[in-house]
Kinemage of the C-alpha trace (Angstrom):
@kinemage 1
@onewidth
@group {chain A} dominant
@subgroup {mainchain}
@vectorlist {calphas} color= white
{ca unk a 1} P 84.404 109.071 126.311
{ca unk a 2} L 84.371 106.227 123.772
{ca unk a 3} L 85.472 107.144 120.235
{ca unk a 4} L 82.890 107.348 117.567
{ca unk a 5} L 81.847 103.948 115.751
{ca unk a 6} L 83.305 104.880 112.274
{ca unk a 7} L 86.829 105.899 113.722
{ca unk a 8} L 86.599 102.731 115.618
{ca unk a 9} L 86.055 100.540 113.002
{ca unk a 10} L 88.426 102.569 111.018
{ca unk a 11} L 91.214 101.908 113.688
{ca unk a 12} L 90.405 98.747 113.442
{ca unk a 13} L 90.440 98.663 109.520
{ca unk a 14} L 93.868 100.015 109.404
{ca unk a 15} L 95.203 97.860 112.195
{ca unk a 16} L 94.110 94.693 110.264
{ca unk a 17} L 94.894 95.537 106.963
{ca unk a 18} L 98.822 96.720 108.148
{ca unk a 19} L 99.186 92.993 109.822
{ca unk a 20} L 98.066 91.373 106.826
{ca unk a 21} L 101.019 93.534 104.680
{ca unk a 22} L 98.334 94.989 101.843
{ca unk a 23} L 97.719 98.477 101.056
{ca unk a 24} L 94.638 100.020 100.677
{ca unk a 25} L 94.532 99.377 97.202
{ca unk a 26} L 94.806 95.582 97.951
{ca unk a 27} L 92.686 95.014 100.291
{ca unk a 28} L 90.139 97.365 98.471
{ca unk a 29} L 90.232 95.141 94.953
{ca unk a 30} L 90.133 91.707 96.551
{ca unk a 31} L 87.116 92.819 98.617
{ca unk a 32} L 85.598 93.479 94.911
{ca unk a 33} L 85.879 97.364 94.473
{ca unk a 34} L 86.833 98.852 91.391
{ca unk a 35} L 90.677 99.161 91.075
{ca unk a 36} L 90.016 102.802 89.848
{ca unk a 37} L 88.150 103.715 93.390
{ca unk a 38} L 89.752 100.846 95.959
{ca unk a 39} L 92.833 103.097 97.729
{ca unk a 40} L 90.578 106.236 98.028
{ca unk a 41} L 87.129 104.060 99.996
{ca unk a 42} L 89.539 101.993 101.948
{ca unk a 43} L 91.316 105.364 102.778
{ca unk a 44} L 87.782 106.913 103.947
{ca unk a 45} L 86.806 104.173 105.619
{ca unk a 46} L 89.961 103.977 108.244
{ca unk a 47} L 90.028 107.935 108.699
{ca unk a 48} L 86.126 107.368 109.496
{ca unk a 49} L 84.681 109.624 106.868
{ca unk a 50} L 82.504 107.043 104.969
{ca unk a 51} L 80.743 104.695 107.037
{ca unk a 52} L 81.243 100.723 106.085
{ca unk a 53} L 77.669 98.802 105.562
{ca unk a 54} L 77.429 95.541 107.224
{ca unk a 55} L 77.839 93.250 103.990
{ca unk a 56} L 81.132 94.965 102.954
{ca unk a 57} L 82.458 94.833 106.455
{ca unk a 58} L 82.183 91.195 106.090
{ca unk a 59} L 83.797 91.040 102.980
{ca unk a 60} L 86.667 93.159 104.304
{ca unk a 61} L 87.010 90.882 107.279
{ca unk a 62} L 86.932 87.919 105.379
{ca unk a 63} L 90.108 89.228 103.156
{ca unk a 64} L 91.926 90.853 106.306
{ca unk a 65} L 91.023 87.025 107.966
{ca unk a 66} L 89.706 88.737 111.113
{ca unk a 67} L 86.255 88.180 112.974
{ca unk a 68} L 84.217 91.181 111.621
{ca unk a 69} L 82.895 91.450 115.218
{ca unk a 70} L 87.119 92.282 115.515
{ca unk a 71} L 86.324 95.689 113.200
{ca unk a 72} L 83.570 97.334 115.603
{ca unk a 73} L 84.999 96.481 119.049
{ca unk a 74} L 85.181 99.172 121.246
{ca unk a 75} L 87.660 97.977 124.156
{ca unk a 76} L 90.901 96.893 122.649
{ca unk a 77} L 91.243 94.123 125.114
{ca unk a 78} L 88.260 92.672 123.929
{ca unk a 79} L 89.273 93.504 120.058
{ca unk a 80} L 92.475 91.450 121.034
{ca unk a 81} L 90.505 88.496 122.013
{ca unk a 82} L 87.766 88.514 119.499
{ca unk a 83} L 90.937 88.224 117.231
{ca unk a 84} L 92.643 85.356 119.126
{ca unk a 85} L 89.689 82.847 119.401
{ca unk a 86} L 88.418 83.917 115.648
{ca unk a 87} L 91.971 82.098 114.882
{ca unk a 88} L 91.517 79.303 117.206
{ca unk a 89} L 90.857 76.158 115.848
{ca unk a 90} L 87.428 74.489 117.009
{ca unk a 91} L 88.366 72.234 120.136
{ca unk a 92} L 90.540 75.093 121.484
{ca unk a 93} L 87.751 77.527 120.717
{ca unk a 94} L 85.614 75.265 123.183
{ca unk a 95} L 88.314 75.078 125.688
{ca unk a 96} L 88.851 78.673 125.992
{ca unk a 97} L 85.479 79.124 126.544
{ca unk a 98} L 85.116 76.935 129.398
{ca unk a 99} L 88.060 78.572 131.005
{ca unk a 100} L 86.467 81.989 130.571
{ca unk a 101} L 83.505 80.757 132.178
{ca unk a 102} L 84.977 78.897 134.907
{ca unk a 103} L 86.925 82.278 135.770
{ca unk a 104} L 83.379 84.455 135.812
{ca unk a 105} L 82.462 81.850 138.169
{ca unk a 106} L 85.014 82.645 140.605
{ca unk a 107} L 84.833 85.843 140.679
């Protein structure tokens, strides 16, 4: 049984926000919350209690430098590579791509 979206995206949350070294606090002021609120949302938001709206989830993703799509995936294989070809430059983006095709092809 899949988790439940929030906890996902909190997983998620928490697992980008620990590789980019900031604490809650951090990450919550440079995604504009108030300093006096920032630990306690980002804290709700990664245990799943407060849901994330779309246009903060953004903003968080652009800080943590992760695809948003990254913060709602389900299957952590597919997390993993929503995260590797959001880093990818262009050309390589286009090159993985065709690989991944060419390999649904032969199957």
């Amino acid at each position: 049984m899949p988790a439940a979206p929030s906890s996902i995206f909190g997983t998620r949350l928490k697992e980008a926000r620990l590789e980019a070294g900031l604490s809650q606090k951090q990450l919550g002021i440079e995604a504009g919350l108030d300093p006096f609120v920032a630990s306690t949302r980002i804290n709700r938001y990664e245990l799943g209690i407060h849901k994330v709206d779309y246009t903060f989830a953004i903003r968080l993703a652009v800080v943590l430098k992760v695809p948003v799509a990254f913060l709602y995936a389900e299957d952590p294989e597919l997390a993993c590579l929503i995260l590797v070809f959001g880093r990818l430059p262009k050309r390589k983006r286009t090159d993985l791509l065709f690989h991944a095709r060419t390999m649904e092809a032969g199957s």
